[in-house]
C-alpha positions in Angstrom: 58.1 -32.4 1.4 57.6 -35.7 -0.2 55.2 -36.0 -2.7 52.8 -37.9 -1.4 52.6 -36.4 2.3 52.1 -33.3 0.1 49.4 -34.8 -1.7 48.1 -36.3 1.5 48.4 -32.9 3.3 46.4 -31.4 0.4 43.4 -33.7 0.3 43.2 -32.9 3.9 42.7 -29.4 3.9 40.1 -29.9 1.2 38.4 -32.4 3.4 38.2 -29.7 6.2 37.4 -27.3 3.7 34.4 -29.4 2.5 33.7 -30.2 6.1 33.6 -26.5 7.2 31.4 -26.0 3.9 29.1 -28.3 5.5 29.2 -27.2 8.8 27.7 -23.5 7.7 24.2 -22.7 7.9 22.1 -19.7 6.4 20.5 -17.7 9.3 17.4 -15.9 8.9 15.6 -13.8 10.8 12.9 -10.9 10.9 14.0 -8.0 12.6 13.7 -4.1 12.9 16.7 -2.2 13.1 17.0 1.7 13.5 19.3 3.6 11.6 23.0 2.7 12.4 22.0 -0.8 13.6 22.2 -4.0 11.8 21.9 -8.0 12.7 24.0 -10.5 14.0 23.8 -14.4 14.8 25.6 -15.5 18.3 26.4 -18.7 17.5 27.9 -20.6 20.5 28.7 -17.2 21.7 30.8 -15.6 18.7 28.6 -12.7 16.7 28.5 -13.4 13.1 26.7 -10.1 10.6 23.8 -10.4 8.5 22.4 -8.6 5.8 19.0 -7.3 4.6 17.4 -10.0 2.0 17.3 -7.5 -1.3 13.5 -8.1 -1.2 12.7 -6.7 2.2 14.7 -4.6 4.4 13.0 -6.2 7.7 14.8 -9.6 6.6 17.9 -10.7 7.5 20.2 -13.4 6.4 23.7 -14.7 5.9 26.2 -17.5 6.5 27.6 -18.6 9.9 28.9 -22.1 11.3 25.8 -24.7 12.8 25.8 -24.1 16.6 27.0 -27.0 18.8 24.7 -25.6 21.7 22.4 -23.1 20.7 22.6 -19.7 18.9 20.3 -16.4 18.7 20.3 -13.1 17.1 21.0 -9.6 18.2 20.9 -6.1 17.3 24.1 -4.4 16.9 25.9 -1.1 16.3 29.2 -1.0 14.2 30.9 -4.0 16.7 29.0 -4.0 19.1 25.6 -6.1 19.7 23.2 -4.4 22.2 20.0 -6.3 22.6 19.6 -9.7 22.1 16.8 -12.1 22.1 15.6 -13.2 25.6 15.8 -16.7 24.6 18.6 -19.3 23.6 17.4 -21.4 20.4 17.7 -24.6 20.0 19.2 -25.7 16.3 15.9 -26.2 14.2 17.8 -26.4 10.9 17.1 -28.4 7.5 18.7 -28.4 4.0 21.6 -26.1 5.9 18.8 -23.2 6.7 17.1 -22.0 9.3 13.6 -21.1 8.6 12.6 -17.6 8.2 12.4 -16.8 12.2 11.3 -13.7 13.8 13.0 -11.6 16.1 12.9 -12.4 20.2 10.6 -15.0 19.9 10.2 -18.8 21.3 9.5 -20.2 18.8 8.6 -20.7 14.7 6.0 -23.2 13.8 3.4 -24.4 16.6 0.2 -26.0 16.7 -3.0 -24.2 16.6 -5.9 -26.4 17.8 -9.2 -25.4 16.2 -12.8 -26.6 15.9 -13.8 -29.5 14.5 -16.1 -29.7 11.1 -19.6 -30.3 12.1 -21.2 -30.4 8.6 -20.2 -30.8 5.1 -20.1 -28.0 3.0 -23.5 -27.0 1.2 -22.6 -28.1 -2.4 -22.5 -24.4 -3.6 -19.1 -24.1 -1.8 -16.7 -25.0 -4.3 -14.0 -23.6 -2.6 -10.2 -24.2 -4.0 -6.9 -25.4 -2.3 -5.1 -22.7 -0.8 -2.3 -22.3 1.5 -3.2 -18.6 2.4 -3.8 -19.6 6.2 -1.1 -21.7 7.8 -2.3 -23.4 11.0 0.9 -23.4 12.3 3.0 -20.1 11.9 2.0 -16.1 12.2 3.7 -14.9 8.7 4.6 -11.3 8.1 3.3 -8.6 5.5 5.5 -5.7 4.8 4.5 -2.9 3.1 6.9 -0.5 1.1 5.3 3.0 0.0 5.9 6.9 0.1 5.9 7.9 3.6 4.5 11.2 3.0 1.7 9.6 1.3 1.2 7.0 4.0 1.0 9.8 6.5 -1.8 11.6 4.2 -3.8 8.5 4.3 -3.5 8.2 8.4 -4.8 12.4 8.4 -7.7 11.3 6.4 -8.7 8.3 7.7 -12.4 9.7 7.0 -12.1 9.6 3.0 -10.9 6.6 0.6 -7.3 7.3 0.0 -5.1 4.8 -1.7 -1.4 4.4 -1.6 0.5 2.6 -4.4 2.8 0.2 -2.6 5.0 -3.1 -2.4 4.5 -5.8 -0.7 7.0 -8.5 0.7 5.1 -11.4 2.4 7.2 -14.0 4.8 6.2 -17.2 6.2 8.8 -19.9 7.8 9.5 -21.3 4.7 9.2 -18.9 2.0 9.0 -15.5 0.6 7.2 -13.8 -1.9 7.5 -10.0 -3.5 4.7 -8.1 -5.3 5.6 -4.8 -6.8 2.0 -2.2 -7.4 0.4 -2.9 -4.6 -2.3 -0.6 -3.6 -3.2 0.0 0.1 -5.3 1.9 2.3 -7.5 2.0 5.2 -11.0 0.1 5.5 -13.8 0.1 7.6 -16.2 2.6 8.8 -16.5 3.3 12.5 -13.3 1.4 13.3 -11.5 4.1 11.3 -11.5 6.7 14.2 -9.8 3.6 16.7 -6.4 3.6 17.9 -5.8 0.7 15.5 -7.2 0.7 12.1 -8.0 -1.7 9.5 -6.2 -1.8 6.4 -7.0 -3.3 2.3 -4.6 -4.7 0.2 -5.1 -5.1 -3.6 -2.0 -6.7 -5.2 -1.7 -5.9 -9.2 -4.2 -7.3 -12.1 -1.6 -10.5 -12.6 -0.7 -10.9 -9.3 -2.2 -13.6 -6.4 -0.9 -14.4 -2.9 -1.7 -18.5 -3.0 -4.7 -17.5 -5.4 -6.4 -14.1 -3.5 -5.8 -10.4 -5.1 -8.0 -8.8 -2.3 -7.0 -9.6 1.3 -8.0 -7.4 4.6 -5.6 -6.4 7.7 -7.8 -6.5 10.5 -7.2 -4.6 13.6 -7.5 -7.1 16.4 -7.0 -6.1 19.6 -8.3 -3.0 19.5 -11.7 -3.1 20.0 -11.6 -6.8 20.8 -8.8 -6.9 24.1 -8.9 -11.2 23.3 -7.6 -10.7 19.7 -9.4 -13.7 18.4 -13.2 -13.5 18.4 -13.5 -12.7 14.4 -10.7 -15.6 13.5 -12.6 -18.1 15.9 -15.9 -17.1 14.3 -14.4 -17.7 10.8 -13.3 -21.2 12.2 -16.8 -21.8 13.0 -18.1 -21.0 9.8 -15.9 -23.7 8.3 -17.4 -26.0 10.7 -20.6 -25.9 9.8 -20.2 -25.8 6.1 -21.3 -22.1 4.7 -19.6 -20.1 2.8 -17.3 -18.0 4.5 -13.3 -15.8 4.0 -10.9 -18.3 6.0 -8.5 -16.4 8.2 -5.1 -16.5 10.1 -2.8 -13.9 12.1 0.0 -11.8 10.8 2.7 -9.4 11.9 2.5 -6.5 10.4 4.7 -3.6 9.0 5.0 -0.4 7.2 8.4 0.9 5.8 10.3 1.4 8.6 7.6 0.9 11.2 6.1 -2.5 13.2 2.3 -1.9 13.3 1.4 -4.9 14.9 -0.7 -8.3 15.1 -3.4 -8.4 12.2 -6.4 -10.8 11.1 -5.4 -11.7 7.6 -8.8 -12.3 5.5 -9.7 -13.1 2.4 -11.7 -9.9 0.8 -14.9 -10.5 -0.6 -14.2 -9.8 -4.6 -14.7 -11.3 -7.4 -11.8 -13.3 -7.5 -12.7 -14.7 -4.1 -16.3 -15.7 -5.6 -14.0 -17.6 -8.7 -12.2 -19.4 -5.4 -15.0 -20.0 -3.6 -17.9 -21.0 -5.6 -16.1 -21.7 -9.0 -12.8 -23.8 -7.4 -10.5 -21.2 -8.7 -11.8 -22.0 -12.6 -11.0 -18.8 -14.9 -14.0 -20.2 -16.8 -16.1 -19.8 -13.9 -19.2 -16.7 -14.8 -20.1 -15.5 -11.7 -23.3 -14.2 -10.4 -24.3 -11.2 -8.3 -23.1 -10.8 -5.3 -25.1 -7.9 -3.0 -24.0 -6.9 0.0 -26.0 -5.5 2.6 -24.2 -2.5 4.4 -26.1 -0.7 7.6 -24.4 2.3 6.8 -26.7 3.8 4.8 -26.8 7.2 2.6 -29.0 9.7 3.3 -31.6 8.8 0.6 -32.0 5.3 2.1 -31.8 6.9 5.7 -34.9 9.6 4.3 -36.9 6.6 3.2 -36.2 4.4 6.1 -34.6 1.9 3.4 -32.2 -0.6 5.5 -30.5 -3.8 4.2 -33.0 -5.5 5.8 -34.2 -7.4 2.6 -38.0 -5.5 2.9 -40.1 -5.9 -0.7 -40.4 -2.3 -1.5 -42.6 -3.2 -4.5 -41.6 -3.3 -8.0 -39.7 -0.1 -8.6 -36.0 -1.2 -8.5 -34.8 2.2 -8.0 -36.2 2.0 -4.6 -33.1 -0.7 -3.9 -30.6 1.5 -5.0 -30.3 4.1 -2.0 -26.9 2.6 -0.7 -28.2 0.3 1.2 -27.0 -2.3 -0.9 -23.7 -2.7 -3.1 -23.1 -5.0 -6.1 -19.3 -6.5 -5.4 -19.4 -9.2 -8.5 -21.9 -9.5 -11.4 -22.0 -8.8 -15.2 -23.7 -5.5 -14.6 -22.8 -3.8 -11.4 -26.3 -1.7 -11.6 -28.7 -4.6 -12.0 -30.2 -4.4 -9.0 -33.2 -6.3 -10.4 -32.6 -10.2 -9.2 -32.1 -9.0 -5.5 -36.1 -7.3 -5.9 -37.2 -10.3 -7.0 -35.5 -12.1 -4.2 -37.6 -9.9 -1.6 -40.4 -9.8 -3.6 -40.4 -13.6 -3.3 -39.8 -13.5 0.4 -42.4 -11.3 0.8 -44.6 -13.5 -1.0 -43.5 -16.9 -0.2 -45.6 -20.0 1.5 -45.2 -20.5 4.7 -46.5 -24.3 5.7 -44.0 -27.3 4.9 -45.4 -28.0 1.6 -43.8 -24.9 0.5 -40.3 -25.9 1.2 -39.2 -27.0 -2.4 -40.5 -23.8 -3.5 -38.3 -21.9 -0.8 -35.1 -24.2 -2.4 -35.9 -22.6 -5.6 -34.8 -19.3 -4.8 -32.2 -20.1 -1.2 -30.4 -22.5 -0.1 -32.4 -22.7 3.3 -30.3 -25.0 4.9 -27.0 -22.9 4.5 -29.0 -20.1 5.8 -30.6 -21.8 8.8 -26.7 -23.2 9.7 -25.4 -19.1 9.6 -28.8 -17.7 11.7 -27.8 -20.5 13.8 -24.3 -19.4 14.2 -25.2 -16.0 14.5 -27.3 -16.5 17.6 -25.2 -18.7 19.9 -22.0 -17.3 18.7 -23.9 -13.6 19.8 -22.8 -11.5 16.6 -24.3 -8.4 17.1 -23.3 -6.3 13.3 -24.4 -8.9 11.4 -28.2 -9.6 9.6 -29.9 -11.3 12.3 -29.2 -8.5 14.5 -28.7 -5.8 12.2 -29.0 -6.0 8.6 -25.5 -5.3 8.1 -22.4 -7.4 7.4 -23.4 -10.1 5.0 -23.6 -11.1 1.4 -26.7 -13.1 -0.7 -25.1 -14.7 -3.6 -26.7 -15.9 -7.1 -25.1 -18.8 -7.7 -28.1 -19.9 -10.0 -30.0 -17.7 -12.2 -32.8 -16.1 -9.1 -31.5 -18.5 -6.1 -29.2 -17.6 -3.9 -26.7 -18.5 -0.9 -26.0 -16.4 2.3 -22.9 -15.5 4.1 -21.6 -13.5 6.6 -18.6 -11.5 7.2 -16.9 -8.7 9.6 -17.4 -10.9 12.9 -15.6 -8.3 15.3 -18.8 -8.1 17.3 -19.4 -11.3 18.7 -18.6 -13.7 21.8 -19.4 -11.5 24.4 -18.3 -8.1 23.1 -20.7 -5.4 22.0 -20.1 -2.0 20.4 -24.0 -1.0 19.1 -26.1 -3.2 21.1 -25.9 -4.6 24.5 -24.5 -7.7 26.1 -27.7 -8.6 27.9 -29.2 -8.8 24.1 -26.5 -11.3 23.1 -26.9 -13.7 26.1 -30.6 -14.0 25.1 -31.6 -17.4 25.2 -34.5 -17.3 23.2 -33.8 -16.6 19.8 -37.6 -15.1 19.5 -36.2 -12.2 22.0 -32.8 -12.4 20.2 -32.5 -8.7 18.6 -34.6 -8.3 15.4 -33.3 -12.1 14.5 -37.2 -13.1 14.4 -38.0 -9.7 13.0 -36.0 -9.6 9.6 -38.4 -10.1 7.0 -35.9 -12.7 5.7 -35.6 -14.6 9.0 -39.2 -14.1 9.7 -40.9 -15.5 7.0 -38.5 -18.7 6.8 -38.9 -19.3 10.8 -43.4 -19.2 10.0 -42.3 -22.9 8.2 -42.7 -25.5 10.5 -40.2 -27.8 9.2 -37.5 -24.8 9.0 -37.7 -23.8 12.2 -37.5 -27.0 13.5 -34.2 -27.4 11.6 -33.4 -24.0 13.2 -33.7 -25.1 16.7 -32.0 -28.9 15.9 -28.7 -26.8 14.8 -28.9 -24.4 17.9 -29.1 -26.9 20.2 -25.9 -28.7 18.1 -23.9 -25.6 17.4 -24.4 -24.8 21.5 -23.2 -28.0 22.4 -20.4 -28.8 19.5 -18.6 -24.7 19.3 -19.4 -23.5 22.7 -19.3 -25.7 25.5 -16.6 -25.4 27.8 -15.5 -28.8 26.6 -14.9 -27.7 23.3 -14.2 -24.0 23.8 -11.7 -24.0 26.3 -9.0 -26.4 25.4 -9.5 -23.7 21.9 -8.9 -20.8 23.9 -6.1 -22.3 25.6 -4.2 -23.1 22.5 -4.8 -19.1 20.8 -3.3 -18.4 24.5 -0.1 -20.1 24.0 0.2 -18.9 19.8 -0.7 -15.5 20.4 0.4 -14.2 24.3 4.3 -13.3 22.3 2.6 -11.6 19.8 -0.1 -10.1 21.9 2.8 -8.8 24.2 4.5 -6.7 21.4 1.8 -5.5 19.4 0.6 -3.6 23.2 4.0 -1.8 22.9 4.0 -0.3 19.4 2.4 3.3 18.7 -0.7 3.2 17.2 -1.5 5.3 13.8 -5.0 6.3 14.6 -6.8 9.8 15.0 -5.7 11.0 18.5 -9.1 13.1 19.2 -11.7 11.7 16.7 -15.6 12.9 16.1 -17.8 10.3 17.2 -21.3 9.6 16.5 -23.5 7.4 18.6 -27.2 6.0 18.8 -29.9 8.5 20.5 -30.8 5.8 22.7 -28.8 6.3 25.7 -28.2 2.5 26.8 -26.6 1.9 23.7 -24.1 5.4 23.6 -23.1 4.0 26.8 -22.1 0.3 25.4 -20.2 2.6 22.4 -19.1 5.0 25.2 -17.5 1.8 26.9 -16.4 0.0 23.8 -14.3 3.2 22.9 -12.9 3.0 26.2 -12.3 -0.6 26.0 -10.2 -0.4 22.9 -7.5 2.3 25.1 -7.5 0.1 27.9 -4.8 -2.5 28.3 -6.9 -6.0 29.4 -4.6 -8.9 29.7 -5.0 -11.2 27.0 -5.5 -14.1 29.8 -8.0 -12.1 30.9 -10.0 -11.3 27.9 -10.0 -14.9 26.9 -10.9 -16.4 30.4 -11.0 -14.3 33.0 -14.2 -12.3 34.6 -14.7 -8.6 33.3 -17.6 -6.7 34.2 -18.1 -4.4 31.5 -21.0 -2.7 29.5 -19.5 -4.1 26.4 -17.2 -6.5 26.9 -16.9 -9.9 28.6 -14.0 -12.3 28.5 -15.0 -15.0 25.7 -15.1 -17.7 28.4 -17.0 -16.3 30.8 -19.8 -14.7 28.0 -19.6 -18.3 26.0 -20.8 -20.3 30.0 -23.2 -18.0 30.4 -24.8 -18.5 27.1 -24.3 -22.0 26.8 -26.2 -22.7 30.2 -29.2 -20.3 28.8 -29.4 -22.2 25.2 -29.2 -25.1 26.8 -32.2 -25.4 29.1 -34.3 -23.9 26.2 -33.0 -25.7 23.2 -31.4 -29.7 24.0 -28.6 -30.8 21.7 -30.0 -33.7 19.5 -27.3 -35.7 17.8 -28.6 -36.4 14.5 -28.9 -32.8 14.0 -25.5 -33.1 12.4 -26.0 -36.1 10.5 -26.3 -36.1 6.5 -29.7 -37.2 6.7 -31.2 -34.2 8.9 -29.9 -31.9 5.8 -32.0 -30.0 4.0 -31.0 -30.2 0.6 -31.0 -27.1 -1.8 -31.4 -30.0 -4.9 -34.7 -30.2 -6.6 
């Protein structure tokens, strides 16, 4: 051959070579396989193998030409590929990848419409950036641990077991690995469901986009619409308290899909640093006390609840269990929260006593989440139940409310009843008006004017059809895959559990039902807009119209109740 068609010949091949090069793409995909079974792409109908990333077994990857058409991925034995996706995809590939995709679903990134902000945050909020909650994706958690010891944990769901662990966590576009990880279950009733709730505490150095403490919760089971607590969250951000943000996740455990999970951000210290410090290691936090309705049975003997009552000045009498110290520089100083009650107990209760109040709460704040909590219907939180929210000393004896735990809301009910929740009158609203918190600040004129003006907003602006529905609609179209496969996996929790209910018989029914409920398979469409006639449960819709109409005939929606100037300001 002459030399130069030789050379010619050569310096084609390397252009096809370099061409090819080009052409390939990495495939990647979440996927389950059983033993003997492994993942393939189809691309333009020709399989091509993938391998398990070396972080995480349930991710696979590999190398495979870019599809002229379409491509998806199977599940194969030895040669063979058995099940595929149901759906074609379309390329969606940049930088010569696919995004980290997840097995037999539509789609990868899609937009989650959400409610709007209302209010500015009260200036104690100092939260920092994160990118813990992506709007747009459902990532995946996968826990690694010692089966036999996961098992242990699932027999004793009643005691605090822990189970050293890894973690691999996978969004579209990344992936992140975290070796001594401890996990376990959480909660306290919702222990003895089908589907439990879980706790994650990555290692001392360790943060997932800042957070050491994050919560799997159980959605679905009780709640059939899988999205009350997450919307409930989004409306605390609305309105400016402080609040855990969350998002959805897919969930595994060694070998085994779990299911769809709320991913929050745990109340801990390092979540005070985020969210009232802006993520500062300098930041000195102050106490945080939680107030827990599960009681022992000293506080139960002395009819102590977390209520916020003045029990006089012996500070032993706080420390029953009816409140916990999660952050502070002495986790037995229960001596700021008694002066806090003491002060309630004591406090003015005409509108010259307001910058008195701002001394020791940031009223406004609070007046926004009693708001909340009665047109959004929670039912386990302090309005309704002295349980399921925090006071936090941001300043040396003044303090900020929040709530968390928002399972109970939007029309279902587990421990009271739904006619409570559609109350229209917050005065007949379950022990709202009765807390001695919530009673004494509702006696100042001024404050429970601002009260009412931020009902009548919060009905109008978060729970209107006109604002509700088109939400609903869009967790409809992100969830219904996901909602569809979590239904078919086995659940871990106690088969025949010991339950304990109220002696009133009205509400052992609603638990009665609410137990039921969480077995029973209600259509997501359903349990997000459809009509259920239930002793616990209503679909979000249908519970949100009913309570809007009510609100709204007692309590109009003024505009400038939302406006800067109709704040009350926490600054002296």
């Amino acid at each position: 051959m002459p030399c130069f068609l030789y050379l010619a010949f050569v310096a084609l091949l390397a252009t096809a070579s370099l061409a090819a090069a080009q052409n390939q793409v990495t495939y990647n995909v979440v996927a389950l396989t059983k033993a003997g079974e492994s993942v393939a792409v189809v691309v333009d109908g020709k399989n091509y193998p993938l391998q398990p990333s070396p972080d995480t077994a349930i991710l696979h990857t590999g190398s495979a030409p870019a599809p002229q058409q379409n491509y998806h991925y199977a599940l194969c034995s030895g040669q063979t590929c058995t099940t595929r996706e149901t759906p074609d995809r379309s390329p969606s590939i940049q930088n010569g990848a696919t995004p980290n995709e997840f097995f037999n679903r539509t789609w990868t990134t899609k937009s989650l419409k959400t409610l709007s902000t209302l209010l500015e945050p009260v200036p104690e909020v100092q939260r920092v950036g994160s990118d813990l909650h992506p709007a747009d994706q459902i990532p995946t958690v996968h826990i690694v641990a010692d089966q036999s010891q996961v098992d242990n944990m699932q027999a004793n769901y009643d005691k605090q077991v822990e189970v050293p662990a890894t973690m691999t966590y996978i969004r579209a576009d990344g992936i992140q690995h975290f070796a001594n990880v401890t996990f376990e279950l959480s909660g306290h009733g919702s222990r003895k469901y089908p589907k439990q709730n879980y706790n994650i505490k990555l290692n001392k150095k360790d943060k997932l986009a800042g957070y050491k403490n994050l919560k799997l919760r159980a959605v679905g089971s009780p709640d059939p619409s899988y999205i009350r607590e997450d919307l409930v969250y989004k409306a605390m951000q609305a309105i400016g308290v402080p609040t855990s943000h969350s998002s959805f996740v897919r969930f595994f455990v060694n070998d085994q899909a779990i299911g769809l999970f709320g991913f929050v951000e745990a109340i801990k210290p390092n979540w005070v640093d985020n969210n009232f410090g802006n993520g500062s290691k300098d930041y000195k936090p102050g106490y945080l006390y939680y107030g827990a309705e599960h009681s022992t049975p000293q506080s139960r003997k002395k009819n102590h609840t977390a209520d916020l009552a003045y029990y006089g000045d012996n500070v032993a009498e706080y420390q029953d269990g009816q409140y916990t110290i999660k952050a502070g520089p002495d986790k037995t100083n229960f001596e700021p929260l008694m002066r806090f009650t003491k002060f309630v107990n004591d406090a003015p209760t005409n509108d010259q006593g307001i910058d008195t109040w701002k001394q020791h709460l940031d009223v406004e704040s609070f007046l926004r989440s009693m708001a909340i909590e009665f047109v959004y219907g929670l039912a386990d939180g302090y309005s309704a139940y002295a349980h399921n929210y925090a006071l936090y000393e941001y300043q040396q004896d003044k303090f900020v409310y929040f709530g968390y735990d928002h399972t109970n809301s939007l029309g279902y009910v587990a421990m009271k009843t739904l006619e409570n929740t559609l109350e229209s009158d917050y005065h007949k609203y379950p022990y709202l008006a009765q807390q001695p918190l919530t009673a004494k600040v509702l006696q100042v004129p001024a404050l429970q004017k601002r009260f009412e003006e931020l009902i009548g907003a919060f009905n109008q602006l978060l729970l209107s059809a006109d604002v509700l529905d088109p939400v609903l609609d869009s967790y409809l179209a992100f969830l219904e895959e996901d909602v569809a496969w979590d239904k078919t996996l086995p659940r871990l929790g106690p088969k025949n559990p010991k339950l304990s209910v109220s002696n009133d018989p009205k509400i052992g029914d609603v638990y009665d039902d609410a137990w039921a409920v969480a077995h029973d398979d209600i259509p997501l469409h359903t349990a997000l807009k459809g009509t259920i006639d239930r002793l616990s449960l209503m679909s979000v819709s249908q519970w949100a119209q009913k309570k809007y109409q009510g609100v709204s005939k007692k309590y109009p929606y003024d505009k400038s109740a939302v406006t800067p100037a109709a704040r009350i300001t926490s600054d002296m």
